[in-house]
N, C-alpha and C positions, 0 to 999 in steps of 0.2 A: 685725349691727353688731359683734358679738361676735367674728364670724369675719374682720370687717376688722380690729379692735384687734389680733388676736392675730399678724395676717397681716405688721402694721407692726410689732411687736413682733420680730416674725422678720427684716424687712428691717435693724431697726436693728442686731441681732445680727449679720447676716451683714457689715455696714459694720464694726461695731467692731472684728471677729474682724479682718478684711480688713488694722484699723489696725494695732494690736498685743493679745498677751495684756492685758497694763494695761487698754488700755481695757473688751475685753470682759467682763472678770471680774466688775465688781459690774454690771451687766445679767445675768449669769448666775443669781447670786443670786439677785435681786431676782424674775428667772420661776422660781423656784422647781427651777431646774436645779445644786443643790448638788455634782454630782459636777463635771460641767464647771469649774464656777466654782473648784472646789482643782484640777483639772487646770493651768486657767488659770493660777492664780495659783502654781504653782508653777513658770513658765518665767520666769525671769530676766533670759533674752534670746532673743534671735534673727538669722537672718541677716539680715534688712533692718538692723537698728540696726548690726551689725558693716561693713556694708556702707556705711551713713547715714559712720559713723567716717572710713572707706577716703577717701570724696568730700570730706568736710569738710577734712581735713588735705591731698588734690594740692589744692584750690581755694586754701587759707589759704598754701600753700608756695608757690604759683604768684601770692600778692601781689591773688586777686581776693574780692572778697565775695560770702557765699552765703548766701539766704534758703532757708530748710525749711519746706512747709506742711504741714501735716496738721489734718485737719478735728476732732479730739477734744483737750478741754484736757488728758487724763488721757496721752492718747499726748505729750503737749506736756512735762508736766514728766519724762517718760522721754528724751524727746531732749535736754532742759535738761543733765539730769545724765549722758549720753552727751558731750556735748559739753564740758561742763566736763571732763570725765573727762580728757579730752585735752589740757588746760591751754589752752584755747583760750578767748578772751573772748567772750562769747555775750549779746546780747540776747534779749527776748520779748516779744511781741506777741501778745494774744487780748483776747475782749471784756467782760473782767473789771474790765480799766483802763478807770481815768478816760480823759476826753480830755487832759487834762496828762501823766500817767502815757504815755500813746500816743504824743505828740509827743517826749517824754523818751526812747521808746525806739526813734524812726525817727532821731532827732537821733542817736543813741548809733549807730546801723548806720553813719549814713552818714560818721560822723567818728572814730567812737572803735575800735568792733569790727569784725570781719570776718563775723561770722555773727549771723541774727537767725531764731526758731525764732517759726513763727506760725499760729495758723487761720485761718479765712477771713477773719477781721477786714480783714484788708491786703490781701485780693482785691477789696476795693471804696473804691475814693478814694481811694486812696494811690499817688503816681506815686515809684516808686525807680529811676530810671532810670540810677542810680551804679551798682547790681546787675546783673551779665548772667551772672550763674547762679541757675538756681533747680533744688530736688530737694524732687520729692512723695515724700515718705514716704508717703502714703498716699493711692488716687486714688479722688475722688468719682467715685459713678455719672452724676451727669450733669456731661456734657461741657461743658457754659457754666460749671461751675466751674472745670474746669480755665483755659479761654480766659481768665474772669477774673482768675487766679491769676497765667496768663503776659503779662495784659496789663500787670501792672502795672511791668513793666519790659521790654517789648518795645512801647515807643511811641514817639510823637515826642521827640527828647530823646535817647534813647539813642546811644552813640557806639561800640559793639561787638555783635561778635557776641552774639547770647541763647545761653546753652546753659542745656536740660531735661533733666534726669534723672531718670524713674519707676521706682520702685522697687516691685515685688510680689514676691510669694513664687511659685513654679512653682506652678502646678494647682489655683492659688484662680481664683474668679469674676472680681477682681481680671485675672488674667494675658487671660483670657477679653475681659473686657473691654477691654483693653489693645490685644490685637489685630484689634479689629473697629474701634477708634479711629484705629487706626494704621494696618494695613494697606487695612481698606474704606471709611473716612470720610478719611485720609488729613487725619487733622483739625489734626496740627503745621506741614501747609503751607496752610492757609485763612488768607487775611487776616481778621484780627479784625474781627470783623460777621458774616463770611459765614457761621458754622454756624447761626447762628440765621434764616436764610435758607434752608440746605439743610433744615434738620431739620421747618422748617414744612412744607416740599413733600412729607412724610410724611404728612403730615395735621394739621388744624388741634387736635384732644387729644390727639395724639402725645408722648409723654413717656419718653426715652430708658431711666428709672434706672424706670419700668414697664416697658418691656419687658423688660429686663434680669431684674428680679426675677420676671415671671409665667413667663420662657424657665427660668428657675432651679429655681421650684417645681413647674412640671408637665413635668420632666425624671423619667426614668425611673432615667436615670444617666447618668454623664459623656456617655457619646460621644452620648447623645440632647442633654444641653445645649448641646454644641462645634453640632451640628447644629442646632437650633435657632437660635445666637448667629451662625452661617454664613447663614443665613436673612436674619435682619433685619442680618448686614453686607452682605446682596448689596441689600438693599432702602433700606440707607441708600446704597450708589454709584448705585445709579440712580437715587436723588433728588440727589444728586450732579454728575451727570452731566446730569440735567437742567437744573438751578441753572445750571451750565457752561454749556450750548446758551440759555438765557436771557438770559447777560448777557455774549455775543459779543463787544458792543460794547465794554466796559466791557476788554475784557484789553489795550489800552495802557495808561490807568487803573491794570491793577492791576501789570503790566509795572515803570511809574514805581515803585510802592508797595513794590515787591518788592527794587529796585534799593539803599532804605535798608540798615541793618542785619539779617543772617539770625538766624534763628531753628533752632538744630539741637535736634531733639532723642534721647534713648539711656534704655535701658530697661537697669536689671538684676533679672534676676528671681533670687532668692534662692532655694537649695537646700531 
């Protein structure tokens, strides 16, 4: 049991790192890894957040609104003050707010500001279908986070194009993951529903941000992880692929479905 706590302990670290220095710093701490933790906290910035900048200001000059998720409150008040930085009016959303305070600051997106910086909070019940930009700052290991992040303004309702923007750092797990998402699950063109449909066909205690993490730790080194992550992307297209050969019937269905508003989405990986 010892060796599980410590094993989740590691997962949450390799998440944070994933987010920004900010967030992993006091987790570093706290397991008693004092040199990391002043490494950590002695980076200021980095190229995701330089980058986060670059996208906020073409979206705000281009007249559209743009929501930023990222799954840590601590990465949250680092994009706050990035964003402001740029004189740009910025809401926030996480689960700290009241439900007055929540409606205060979806009201304030859809009328007042152009950018609303949030966790997961707003990837569940919340329809902004005013929004048809979103940019993860930081992308969860399981993949139904992301869907519900892009569901919330790629639905009924919406009267544009969606554009997504992931942001990773080159040669994190992060980028890794990114590309088994994208090129072997091919999961920015699934109609919302369907990954939770393909991913069952893996097996019914199949658990994506598990495999990810055991390909992680019983890697030798990189090019065994890339290897490993190549593995279970070939093993998520043929569950895929089978899903597809299942529901033959169903592709006028999804044809009509497809015909609303597109969904694009671009990756910048940061140096």
């Amino acid at each position: 049991q010892a060796g599980a706590g410590r094993s989740m302990a590691l997962r949450t670290v390799l998440r944070l790192a994933g987010s920004s220095p900010t967030a992993v710093t006091p987790t570093l701490g706290r397991m008693g890894w004092s040199d990391l933790a002043e490494m950590a906290s002695s980076v200021s910035t980095c190229a995701k957040t330089s980058a986060l900048g670059t996208l906020v200001k073409r979206h705000v000059l281009a007249g559209e609104k743009v929501i930023v998720f990222t799954s840590f409150r601590e990465t949250l008040a680092q994009l706050l003050a990035t964003v402001e930085a740029l004189e740009v009016p910025v809401a926030a959303y996480h689960g700290g707010l009241d439900r007055r305070a929540k409606d205060v600051a979806i009201s304030s997106f859809e009328h007042d500001v152009d950018v609303l910086v949030s966790t997961e909070s707003a990837g569940e019940g919340r329809n902004l279908q005013f929004c048809h930009a979103m940019i993860n700052f930081d992308l969860p290991w399981n993949p139904m986070q992301i869907e519900q992040r892009l569901g919330r303004i790629h639905r009924i309702g919406q009267t544009h194009d969606v554009v997504l923007t992931n942001l990773v750092s080159r040669g994190t797990i992060e980028d890794h993951i990114l590309d088994v998402l994208h090129t072997k699950l091919n999961l920015f063109e699934l109609v919302v529903g369907e990954l939770d449909m393909v991913l069952g066909r893996v097996g019914e205690e199949f658990m994506f941000e598990d495999a990810v993490f055991d390909a992680h730790v019983s890697s030798a080194d990189d090019a065994d992880l890339i290897h490993r992550l190549d593995k279970l992307g070939s093993t998520l297209l043929q569950a895929r692929a089978e899903y597809a050969d299942s529901r033959a019937w169903t592709d006028d269905l999804v044809a009509d479905m497809d015909g609303g508003p597109a969904a694009s989405m671009d990756s910048v990986r940061a140096k």
